[in-house]
C-alpha positions, 0 to 999 in steps of 0.5 A, spaced: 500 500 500 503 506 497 502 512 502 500 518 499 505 524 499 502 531 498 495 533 500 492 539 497 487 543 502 484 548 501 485 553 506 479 559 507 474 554 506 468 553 512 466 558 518 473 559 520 479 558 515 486 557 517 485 557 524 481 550 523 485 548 516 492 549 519 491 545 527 487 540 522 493 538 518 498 538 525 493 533 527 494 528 521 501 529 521 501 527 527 499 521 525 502 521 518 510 524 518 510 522 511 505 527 510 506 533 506 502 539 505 500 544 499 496 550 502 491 554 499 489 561 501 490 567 503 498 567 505 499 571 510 492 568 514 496 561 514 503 563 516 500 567 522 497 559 524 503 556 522 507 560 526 504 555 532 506 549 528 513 547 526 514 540 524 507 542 520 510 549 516 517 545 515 513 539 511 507 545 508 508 549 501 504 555 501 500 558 495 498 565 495 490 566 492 487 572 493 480 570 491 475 563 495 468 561 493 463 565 498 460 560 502 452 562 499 455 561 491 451 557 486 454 552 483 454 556 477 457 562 479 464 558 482 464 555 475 464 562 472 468 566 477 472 560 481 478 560 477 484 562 482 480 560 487 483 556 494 478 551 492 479 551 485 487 551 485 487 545 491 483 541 486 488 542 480 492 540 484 490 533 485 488 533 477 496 535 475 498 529 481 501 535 484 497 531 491 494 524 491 488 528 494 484 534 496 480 537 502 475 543 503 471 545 508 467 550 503 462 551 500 458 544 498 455 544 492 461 549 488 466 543 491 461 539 487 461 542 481 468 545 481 471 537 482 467 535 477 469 540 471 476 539 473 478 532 475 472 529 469 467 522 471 471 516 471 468 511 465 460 509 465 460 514 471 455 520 469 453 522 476 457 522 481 455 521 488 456 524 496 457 518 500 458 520 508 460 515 514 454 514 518 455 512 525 452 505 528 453 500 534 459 497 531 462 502 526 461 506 522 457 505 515 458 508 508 451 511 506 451 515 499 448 519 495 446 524 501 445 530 496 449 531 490 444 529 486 435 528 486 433 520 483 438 516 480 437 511 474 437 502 477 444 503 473 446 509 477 443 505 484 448 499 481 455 504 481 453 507 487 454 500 491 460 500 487 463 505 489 461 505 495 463 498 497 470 502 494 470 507 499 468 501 505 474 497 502 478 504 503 478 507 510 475 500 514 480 494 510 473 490 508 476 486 502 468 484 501 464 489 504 456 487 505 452 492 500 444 494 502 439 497 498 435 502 502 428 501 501 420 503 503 421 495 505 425 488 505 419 485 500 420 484 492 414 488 490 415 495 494 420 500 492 420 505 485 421 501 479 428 504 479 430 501 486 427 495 484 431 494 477 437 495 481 435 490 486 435 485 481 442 486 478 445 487 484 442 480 485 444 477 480 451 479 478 457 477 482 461 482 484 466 485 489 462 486 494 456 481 498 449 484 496 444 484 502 438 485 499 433 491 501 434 495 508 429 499 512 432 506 514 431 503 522 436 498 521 442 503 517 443 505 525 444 497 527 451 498 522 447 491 519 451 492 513 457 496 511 454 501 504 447 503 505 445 505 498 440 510 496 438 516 491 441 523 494 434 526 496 431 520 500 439 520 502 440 527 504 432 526 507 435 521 512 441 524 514 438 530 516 433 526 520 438 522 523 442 528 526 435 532 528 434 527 532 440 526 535 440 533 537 433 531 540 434 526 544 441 530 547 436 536 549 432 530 552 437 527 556 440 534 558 433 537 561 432 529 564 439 530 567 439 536 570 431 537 573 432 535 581 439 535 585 437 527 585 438 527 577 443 530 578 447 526 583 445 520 577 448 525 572 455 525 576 455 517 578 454 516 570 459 520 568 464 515 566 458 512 561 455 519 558 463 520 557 463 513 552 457 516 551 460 522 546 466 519 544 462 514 540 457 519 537 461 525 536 460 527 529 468 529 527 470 522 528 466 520 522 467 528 519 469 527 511 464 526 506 468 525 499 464 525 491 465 518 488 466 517 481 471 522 479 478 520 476 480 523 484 479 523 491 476 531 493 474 530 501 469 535 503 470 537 510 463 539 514 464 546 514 463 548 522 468 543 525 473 543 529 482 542 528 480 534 530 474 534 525 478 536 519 484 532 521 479 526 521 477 529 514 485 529 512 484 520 515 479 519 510 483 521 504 488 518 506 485 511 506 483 512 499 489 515 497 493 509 500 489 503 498 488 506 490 482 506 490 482 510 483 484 504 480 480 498 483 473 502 482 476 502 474 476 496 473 470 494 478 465 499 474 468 496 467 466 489 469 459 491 472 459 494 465 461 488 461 455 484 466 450 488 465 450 489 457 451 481 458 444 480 461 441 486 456 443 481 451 440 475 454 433 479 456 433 480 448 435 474 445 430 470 450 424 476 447 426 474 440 426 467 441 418 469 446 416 473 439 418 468 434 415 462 438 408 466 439 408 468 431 409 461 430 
């Protein structure tokens, strides 16, 4: 496995710019000393942060943009007005070899649209997809899309399991990662004539990965199977709903917490548990979202996160980069490809054969 070099980050991305991106990179090398780093943004803003960061400063390189994409800008306006930009340099980065990867905590949608102009789609690849790290009980899932596009086709749903299972490959170290399909229930009949086609190949091609069948949104937490597939508006729908009531049931467990001085006692003596708690639902451990299907790894920091969050963005490219993911999703989608023009091909010789044995 070939550990990446250069790491592109887009520096004045997010709420809060180098003052999160520079301690995010300390952190990463910490864990990674090989690691060297190309910054983009603001030259100044980024030495003063560096000044805090030897070791980082003597393994980075700087390179001074007088222009970042707002972070309320259309994907249409980056496309005209991005060039020169931290985000756009950081991603030409990436597509020049100049760094195995790229990570911005800007805005979503112009990272989107920038990378895909820049870096292209892979072969047979039309869409890309956002694909997200979910917590469960036991670790993490990859769950994708989660917004970057509305609907998808059964073969759009097919490459999704794909590459999402490359993903899992990546950062978990699952050489067969088990694939679901998220539906409205397990039964054959339900679900969107898409959802149901897609259903229908992945059950009947082999490939690279172990299809679980349909999953139901109460089980993406129980961690049943490592990739949840779904199209971006019911993905984004869920993840949404998922962190509201995260956030719900924290205000829940706070005010019950704190409503006596009994409660509180329990609170104290719980103390050591709440703690595990935290950890295990803390969203920076599993921050990083990436858009597969692009000829390179473009990781999409959550824009309010803090130094360790985006450190652990840097770790979720840096498992891509390493285990070539590039390369391997390559081949998969051309075998996929290959299978599913071989099942078309025996559905119309079987309709052939139907038609002429009805006129005979």
């Amino acid at each position: 496995m070939a550990e990446p070099q250069y790491v592109a980050l887009d520096a004045m991305g997010g709420d809060f710019g180098p003052s999160i991106v520079v301690p995010g990179a300390a952190l990463a090398l910490e864990k990674h000393p090989s690691l060297q780093f190309l910054i983009f943004g603001e030259q100044t803003a980024i030495e003063r942060q560096l000044e805090d960061h030897p070791a980082l400063a003597a393994r980075s390189l700087v390179r001074h943009t007088d222009s970042v994409i707002a972070s309320d800008a259309k994907p249409s306006q980056a496309l005209r007005r991005g060039k020169g930009t931290s985000m756009w340099q950081a991603i030409e980065a990436v597509r020049d070899n100049e760094a195995a990867f790229a990570v911005s905590a800007g805005n979503t949608g112009a990272l989107m649209a920038v990378s895909r102009l820049i870096l292209r789609t892979l072969p047979g690849i039309d869409r890309p997809a956002l694909a997200g790290q979910w917590p469960t009980i036991h670790r993490p899932s990859i769950v994708l899309d989660v917004g970057a596009n509305i609907g998808a086709s059964a073969r759009e749903l097919c490459h999704f399991a794909l590459m999402g299972a490359a993903m899992a490959r990546s950062i978990f170290g699952v050489e067969r990662p088990t694939v679901g399909l998220l539906n409205v229930g397990t039964e054959e009949i339900k679900g969107a004539d898409e959802v149901k086609q897609a259903h229908a190949w992945l059950r009947d091609v082999q490939l690279s990965f172990d299809y679980r069948g349909y999953i139901e949104g109460d089980k993406i937490g129980q961690g049943i199977v490592d990739v949840v597939v779904c199209e971006g508006f019911t993905g984004n729908i869920a993840l949404k709903t998922a962190e509201g009531t995260a956030k719900q049931i924290a205000t829940y467990l706070r005010e019950a917490m704190t409503s006596s001085l009994l409660s509180k006692a329990g609170a104290l003596l719980a103390s050591g548990g709440f703690k595990i708690l935290k950890q295990r639902s803390d969203p920076r451990r599993s921050n990083g979202g990436t858009f597969l299907g692009l000829n390179g790894i473009a990781i999409k920091s959550h824009g309010g996160t803090d130094a360790y969050g985006f450190a652990s963005a840097i770790e979720v490219g840096y498992g891509m980069a390493a285990s070539g993911i590039i390369e391997r999703l390559t081949g998969d989608l051309a075998a996929l490809q290959s299978k599913l023009e071989s099942i078309a091909t025996a559905a119309a010789a079987e309709a052939d054969m139907d038609k002429t044995a009805s006129a005979g």
